[in-house]
N, C-alpha and C positions, 0 to 999 in steps of 0.2 A: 525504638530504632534510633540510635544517635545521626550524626549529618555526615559523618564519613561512609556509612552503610548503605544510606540512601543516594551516595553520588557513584555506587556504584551499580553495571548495567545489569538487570537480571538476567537470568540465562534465555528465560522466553522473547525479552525485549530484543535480544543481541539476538537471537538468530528469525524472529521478526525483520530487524533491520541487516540482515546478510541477507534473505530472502528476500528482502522490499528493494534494492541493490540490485540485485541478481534480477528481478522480474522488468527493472525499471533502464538494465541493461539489454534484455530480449525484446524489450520494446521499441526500444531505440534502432537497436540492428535492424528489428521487421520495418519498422518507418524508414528508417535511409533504406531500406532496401528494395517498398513498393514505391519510394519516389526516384528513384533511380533507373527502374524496371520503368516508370513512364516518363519520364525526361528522356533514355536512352531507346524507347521505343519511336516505330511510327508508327504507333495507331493514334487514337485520339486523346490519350493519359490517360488516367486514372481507371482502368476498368470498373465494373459495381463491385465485382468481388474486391478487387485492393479497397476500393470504400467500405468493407462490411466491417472487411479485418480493423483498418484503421479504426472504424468507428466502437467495435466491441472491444479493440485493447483498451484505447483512450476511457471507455465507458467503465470498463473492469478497473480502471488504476482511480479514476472518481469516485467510486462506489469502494475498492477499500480504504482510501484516502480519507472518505467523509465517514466510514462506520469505523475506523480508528479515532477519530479528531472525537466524535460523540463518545466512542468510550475514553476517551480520556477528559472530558469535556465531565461527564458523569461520576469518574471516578474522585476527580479533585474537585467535586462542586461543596465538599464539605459535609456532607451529609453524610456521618458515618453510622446510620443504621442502616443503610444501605451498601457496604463496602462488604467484598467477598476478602479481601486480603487480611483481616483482622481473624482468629480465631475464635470459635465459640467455644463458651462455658457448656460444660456437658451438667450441670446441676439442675 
């Protein structure tokens, strides 16, 4: 693979990150929108459910955050008997 091939994005990484975009836009909206819903209420803020949600998006976006960063973390650690992207010999 020369250096021109490799700067470019694969098809999985690109719609990875149109996906990761896109999730990290729904979350955004859902967060202004349960802080909003208790800024603009009179009850006491934040119900338990707005806290559930909040808490299982933010948790959802850490948990793929950190099992992306490990596989990339693994992929480029040099060790290539371990690398799925190289082709095997069928001999």
């Amino acid at each position: 693979m020369n250096a021109r091939e490799s700067d470019r994005w694969r098809p999985r990484e690109l719609s990875a990150l149109v996906l990761a975009v896109g999730l990290a836009t729904a979350v955004n909206a859902i967060t202004v929108a349960v802080l909003w819903d208790a800024i603009r209420s009179a009850g006491p803020g934040l119900s338990e459910n707005a806290t559930q949600v909040l808490v299982t998006a933010f948790g959802g976006i850490i948990g793929i955050l950190g099992s992306y960063l490990g596989f990339k973390a693994g992929r480029d650690s040099g060790d290539s008997t371990t690398r799925r992207d190289e082709p095997r010999d069928k001999s």
